[in-house]
C-alpha positions in Angstrom: 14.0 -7.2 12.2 15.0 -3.7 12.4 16.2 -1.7 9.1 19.7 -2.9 9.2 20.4 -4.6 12.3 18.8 -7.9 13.9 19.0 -8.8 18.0 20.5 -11.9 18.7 19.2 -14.4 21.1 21.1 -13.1 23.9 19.6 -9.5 22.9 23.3 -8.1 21.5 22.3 -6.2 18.1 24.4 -7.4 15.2 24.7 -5.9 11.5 22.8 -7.5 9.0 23.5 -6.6 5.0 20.9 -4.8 3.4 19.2 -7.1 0.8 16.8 -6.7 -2.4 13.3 -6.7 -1.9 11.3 -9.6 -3.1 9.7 -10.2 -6.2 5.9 -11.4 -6.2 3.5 -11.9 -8.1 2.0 -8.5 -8.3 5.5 -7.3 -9.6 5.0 -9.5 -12.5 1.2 -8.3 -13.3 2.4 -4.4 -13.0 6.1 -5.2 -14.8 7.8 -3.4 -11.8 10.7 -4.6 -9.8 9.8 -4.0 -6.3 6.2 -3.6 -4.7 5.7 0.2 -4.0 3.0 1.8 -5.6 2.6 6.0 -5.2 -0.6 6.9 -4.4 -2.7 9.2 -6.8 -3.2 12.7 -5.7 -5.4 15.1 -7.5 -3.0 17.7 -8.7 0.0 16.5 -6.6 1.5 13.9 -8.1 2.1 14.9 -11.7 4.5 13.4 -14.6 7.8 14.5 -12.6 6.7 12.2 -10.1 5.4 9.5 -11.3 8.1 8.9 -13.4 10.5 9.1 -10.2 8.9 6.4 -8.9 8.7 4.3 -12.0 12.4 4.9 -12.5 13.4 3.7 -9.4 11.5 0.3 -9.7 8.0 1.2 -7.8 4.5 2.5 -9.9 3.6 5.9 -10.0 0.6 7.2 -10.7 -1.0 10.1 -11.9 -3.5 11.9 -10.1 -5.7 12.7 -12.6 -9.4 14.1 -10.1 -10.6 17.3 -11.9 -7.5 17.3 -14.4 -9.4 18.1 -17.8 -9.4 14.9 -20.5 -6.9 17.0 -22.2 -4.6 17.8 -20.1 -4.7 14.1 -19.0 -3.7 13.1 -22.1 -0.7 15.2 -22.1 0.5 14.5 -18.8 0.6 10.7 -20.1 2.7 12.0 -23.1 5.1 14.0 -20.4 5.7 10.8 -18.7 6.5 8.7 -21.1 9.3 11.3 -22.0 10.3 11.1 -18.4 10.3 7.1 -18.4 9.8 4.0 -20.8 9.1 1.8 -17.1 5.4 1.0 -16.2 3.0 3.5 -14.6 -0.8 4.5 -13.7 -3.1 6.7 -14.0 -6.2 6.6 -11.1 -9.9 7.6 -11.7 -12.4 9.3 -9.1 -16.1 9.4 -10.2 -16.3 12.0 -7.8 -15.9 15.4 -9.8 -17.6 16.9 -12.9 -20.1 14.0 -12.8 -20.5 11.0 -15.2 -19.8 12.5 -18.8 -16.6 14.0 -17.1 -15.9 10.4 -16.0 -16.2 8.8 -19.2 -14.3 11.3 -21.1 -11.3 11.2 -19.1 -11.3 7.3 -19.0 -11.6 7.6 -22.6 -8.4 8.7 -22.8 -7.1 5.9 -20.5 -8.2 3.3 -22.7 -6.9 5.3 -25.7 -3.3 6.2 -24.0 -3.4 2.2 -22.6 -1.5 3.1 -19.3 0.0 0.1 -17.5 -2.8 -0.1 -15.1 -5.6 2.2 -14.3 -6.6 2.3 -10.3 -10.2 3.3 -8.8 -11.9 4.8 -6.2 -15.6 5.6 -4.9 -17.7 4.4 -7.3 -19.2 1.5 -8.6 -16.5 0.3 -11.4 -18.6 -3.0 -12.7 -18.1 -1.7 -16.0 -15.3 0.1 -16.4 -13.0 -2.6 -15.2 -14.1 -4.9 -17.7 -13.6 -2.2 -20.7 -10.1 -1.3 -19.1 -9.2 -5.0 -19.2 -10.5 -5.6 -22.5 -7.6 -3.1 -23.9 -5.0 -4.9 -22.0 -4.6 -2.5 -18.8 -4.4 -3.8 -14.8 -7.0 -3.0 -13.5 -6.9 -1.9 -9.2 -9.5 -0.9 -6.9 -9.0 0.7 -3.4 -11.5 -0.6 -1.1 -12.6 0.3 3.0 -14.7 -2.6 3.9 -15.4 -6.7 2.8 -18.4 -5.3 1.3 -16.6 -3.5 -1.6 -13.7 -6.2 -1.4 -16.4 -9.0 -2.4 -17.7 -6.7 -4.9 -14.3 -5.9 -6.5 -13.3 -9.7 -7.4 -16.9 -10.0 -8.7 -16.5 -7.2 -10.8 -13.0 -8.6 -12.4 -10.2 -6.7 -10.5 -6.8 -7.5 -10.8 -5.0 -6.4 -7.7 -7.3 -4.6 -4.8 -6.2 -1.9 -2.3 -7.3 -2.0 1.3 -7.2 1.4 2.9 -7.3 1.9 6.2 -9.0 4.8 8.2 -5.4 6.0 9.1 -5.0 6.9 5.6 -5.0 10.7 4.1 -6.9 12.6 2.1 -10.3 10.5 1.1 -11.4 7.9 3.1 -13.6 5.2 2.3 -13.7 2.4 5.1 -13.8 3.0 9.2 -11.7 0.1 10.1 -8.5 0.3 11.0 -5.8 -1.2 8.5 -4.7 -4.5 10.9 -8.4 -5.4 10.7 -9.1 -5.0 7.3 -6.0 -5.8 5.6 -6.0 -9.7 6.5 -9.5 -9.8 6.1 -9.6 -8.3 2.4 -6.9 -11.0 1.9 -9.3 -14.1 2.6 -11.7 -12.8 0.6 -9.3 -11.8 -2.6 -9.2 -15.7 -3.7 -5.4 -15.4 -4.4 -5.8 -11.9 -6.5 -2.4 -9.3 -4.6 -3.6 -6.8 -1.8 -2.3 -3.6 -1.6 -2.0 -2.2 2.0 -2.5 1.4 2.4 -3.2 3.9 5.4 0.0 4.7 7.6 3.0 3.1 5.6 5.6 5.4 5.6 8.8 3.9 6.3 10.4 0.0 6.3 8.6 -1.1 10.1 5.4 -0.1 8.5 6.1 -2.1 5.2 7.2 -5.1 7.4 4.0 -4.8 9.4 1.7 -4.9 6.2 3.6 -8.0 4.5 3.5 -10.2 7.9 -0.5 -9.0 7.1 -0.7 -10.7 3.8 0.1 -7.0 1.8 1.8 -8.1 -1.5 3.0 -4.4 -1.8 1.9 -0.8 -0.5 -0.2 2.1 -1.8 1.8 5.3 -0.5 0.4 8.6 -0.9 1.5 10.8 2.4 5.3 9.1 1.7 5.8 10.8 -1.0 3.8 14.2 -0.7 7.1 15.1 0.8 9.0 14.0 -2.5 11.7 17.1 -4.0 9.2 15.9 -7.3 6.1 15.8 -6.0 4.0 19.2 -7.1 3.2 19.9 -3.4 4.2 23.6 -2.4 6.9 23.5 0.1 5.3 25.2 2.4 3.2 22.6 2.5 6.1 20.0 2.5 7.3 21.8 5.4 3.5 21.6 7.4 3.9 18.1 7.1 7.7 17.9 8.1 6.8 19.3 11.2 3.6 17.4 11.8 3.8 14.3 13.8 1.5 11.2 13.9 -1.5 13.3 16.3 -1.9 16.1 13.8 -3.9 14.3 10.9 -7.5 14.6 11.7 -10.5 12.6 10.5 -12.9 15.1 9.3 -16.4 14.7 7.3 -17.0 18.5 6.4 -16.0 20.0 2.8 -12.9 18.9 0.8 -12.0 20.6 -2.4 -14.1 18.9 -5.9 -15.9 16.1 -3.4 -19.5 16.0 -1.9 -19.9 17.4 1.5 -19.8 15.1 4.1 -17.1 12.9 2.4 -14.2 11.1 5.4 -11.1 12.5 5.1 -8.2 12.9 6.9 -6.4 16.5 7.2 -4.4 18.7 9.6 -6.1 21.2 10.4 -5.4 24.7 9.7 -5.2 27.7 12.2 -8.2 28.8 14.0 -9.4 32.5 14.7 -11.2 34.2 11.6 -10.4 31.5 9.5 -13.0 29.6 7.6 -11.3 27.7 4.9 -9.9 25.7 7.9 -13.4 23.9 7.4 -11.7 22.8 4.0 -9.9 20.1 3.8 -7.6 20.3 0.5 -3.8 20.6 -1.1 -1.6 23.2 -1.4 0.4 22.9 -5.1 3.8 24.9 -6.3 1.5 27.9 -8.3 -0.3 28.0 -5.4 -0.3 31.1 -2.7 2.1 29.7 0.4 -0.1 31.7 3.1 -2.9 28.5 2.5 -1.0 26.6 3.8 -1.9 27.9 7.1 -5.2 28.2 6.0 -6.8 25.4 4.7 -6.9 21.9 6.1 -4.3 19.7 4.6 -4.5 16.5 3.8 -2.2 14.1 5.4 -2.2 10.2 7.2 -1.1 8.8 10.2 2.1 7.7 9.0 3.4 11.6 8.9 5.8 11.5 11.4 7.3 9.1 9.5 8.7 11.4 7.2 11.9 13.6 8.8 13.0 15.5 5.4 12.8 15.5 1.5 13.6 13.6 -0.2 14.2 12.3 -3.8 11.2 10.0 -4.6 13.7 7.4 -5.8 15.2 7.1 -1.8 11.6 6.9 -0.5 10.9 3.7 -2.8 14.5 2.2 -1.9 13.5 2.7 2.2 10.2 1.2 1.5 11.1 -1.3 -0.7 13.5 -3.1 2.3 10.5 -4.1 4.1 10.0 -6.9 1.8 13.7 -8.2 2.4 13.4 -11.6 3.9 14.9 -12.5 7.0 18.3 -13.7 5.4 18.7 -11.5 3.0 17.6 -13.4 0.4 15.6 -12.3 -3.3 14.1 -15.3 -3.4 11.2 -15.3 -5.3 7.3 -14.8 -3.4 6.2 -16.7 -6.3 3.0 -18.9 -4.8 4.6 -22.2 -7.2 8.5 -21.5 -5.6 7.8 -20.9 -1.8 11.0 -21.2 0.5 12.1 -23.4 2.8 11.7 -23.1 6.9 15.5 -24.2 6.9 16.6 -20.3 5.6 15.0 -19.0 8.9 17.0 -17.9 11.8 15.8 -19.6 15.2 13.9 -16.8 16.2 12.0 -16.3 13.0 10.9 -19.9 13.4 9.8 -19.6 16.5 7.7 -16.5 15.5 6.4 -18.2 12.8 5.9 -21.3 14.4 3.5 -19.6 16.9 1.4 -17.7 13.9 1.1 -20.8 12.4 -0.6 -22.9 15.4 -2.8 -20.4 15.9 -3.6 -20.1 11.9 -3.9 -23.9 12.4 -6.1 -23.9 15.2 -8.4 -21.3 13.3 -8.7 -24.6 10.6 -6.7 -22.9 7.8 -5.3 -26.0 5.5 -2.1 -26.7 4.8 -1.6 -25.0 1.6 -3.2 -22.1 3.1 -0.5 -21.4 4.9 1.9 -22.6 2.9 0.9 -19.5 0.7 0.1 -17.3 3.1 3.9 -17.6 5.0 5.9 -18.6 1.8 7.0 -21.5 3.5 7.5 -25.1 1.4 4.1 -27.2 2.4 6.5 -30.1 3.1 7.8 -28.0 5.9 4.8 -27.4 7.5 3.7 -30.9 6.9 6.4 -31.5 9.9 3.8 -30.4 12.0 1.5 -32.7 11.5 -1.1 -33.1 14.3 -2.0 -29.5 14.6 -5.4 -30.8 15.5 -7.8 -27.8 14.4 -9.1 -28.4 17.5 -6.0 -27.3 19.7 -5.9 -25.2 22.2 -3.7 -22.7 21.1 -1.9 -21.8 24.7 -2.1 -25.5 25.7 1.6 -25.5 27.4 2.5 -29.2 27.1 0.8 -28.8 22.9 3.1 -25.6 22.3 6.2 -27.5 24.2 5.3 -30.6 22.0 4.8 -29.0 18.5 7.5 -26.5 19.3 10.3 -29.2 19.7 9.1 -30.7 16.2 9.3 -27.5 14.6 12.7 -27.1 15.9 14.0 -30.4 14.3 13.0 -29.1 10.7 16.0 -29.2 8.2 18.2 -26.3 8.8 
């Protein structure tokens, strides 16, 4: 599927209509309308736009990493002028140290945001208080290890970031590894997929993953609302996918040595290049050339700003189904195989022999490609022993899967 337009089987490209995304069940928990969630950044992504994003269906969230208690509070205030739709607010233990913590999510659990997403720390705790109010809680997570501990810990929805991501990186595994593998071990709770996703191929990519939405941060540092100084809009307009470097040196608030992902600034007597930081509106322009900014690998995604409302409409597509359809992802109402073109089934007949062979259970993938389990019942005899290039098994299984209701 590409954007707009599908290849037929002879390989002519024909229009398609532009459909709705998808409504899942992580829509429902955050009481959005389509599955794009804005990344936090620490002083980048205030009420302006948060509320953007909210408006236009997705969750925004405010960065709120060495913003005082105070002027948390108030930026909550500011966007609930701006919008009466759902938004977050996202935590860092990593600044000001534990009484800093606790007073700024004091005022979460006093303000009762939506949902309250974290990151680097140990949130045993705090997700259990947060939930005891009423709020979602989220946790963004770089490895099985913090995955596990996550759904231990209560979590609602988890975020799997992958080392292509920007700004602070937890994990060092690459986003196609870890986000199918967080999914097996989420026990049905939604996985966000972040690291890279900045347009509707990258969305696509994440949901034939197992991604019930996306966590976008580099997206929407481009934004006309985001609080990013267009100087450094423009750094990052003319950046392409090679510029983002992983870097473990300083970064602006954190500890020394933390990952993170910036481009990095110009060389000769220059030593806030080291740095790896943000450059907001009230700040000088001229750092912008300085310091190192943070960006992913998705950059060269991005050809121009935009409104934030467009860049949640362009991702949003990529959880258009391959009719057209809003059909509902809900795991109780999956669709039928017969709504499929040919060549989807055939894809999706060839992911799910090799799912099959790997001993996954019918209702497994039932849920996992939101296809009716009486459809994949058709293909009964998908021994979990099979060789999955046998030629006469494919030939065999691939005929049945042809004959399915269409």
């Amino acid at each position: 599927m590409m954007n707009n337009h599908e290849f037929n089987r002879q390989g002519t490209q024909t229009e398609t209509t532009l459909c709705k995304p998808r409504v899942g069940a992580v829509t429902e928990l955050c009481g959005i309308s389509v599955p794009v969630f804005q990344a936090a950044m620490a002083g980048l992504s205030g009420p302006a736009l948060v509320a953007a994003v909210s408006n236009a269906g997705g969750l925004g969230h405010l960065g709120a990493l060495r913003v005082l208690p105070k002027t948390l509070r108030g930026w909550i205030h500011e966007t609930r002028r701006l919008t009466d739709k759902p938004f977050g607010v996202n935590l860092v233990p990593q600044y000001g140290g534990p009484d800093f913590f606790e007073a700024a999510f004091k005022v979460v659990l006093d303000e009762k945001p939506k949902v309250l997403s974290l990151f680097y720390g140990d949130f045993e705790d705090i997700i259990s208080r947060a939930k005891d109010v009423g709020i979602v809680t989220m946790v963004q997570v770089g490895s099985l290890s913090e995955a596990r501990k996550a759904v231990r810990d209560g979590a609602d929805i988890l975020i799997a970031q992958g080392i292509e991501s920007g700004g602070h990186i937890r994990g060092r595994v690459g986003l196609t590894a870890l986000l199918p593998a967080v999914v097996d071990v989420a026990g049905g709770l939604p996985v966000l997929a972040a690291g890279a996703i900045g347009d509707t191929r990258a969305v696509r990519a994440a949901r034939c993953l197992g991604a019930s939405g996306v966590w976008c941060g580099t997206a929407f540092l481009t934004a006309t609302e985001c609080d990013a100084h267009e100087a450094y809009k423009q750094k990052l307009l003319d950046a392409d996918t090679d510029a983002p470097k992983f870097l473990t040196g300083y970064s602006y608030g954190w500890k020394y040595g933390t990952p993170h992902r910036s481009i990095i600034g110009k060389g000769g007597w220059n030593l806030l290049r080291f740095m790896g930081g943000g450059i907001r509106k009230v700040d000088d322009p001229k750092m912008a050339d300085k310091l190192s900014l943070y960006a992913g690998q998705g950059i060269g995604q991005s050809k121009k700003m935009l409104p934030a409302s467009v860049i949640v409409k362009n991702l949003a597509q990529g959880f258009c189904d391959a009719t057209g359809s809003t059909r509902s992802s809900d795991r109780s109402v999956t669709p039928s195989v017969k709504y499929l073109s040919n060549g989807a089934k055939e894809d999706i007949m060839h992911c799910i022999m090799q799912d099959r062979a790997s001993g996954m259970s019918i209702e497994q993938l039932s849920r996992k490609y939101e296809i009716a389990p009486s459809d994949i019942a058709g293909l009964e005899g998908l021994e979990s022993t099979m060789p999955i290039l046998d030629p006469d098994r494919l030939t065999e299984v691939e005929g049945r899967f042809r004959q399915l209701p269409a």
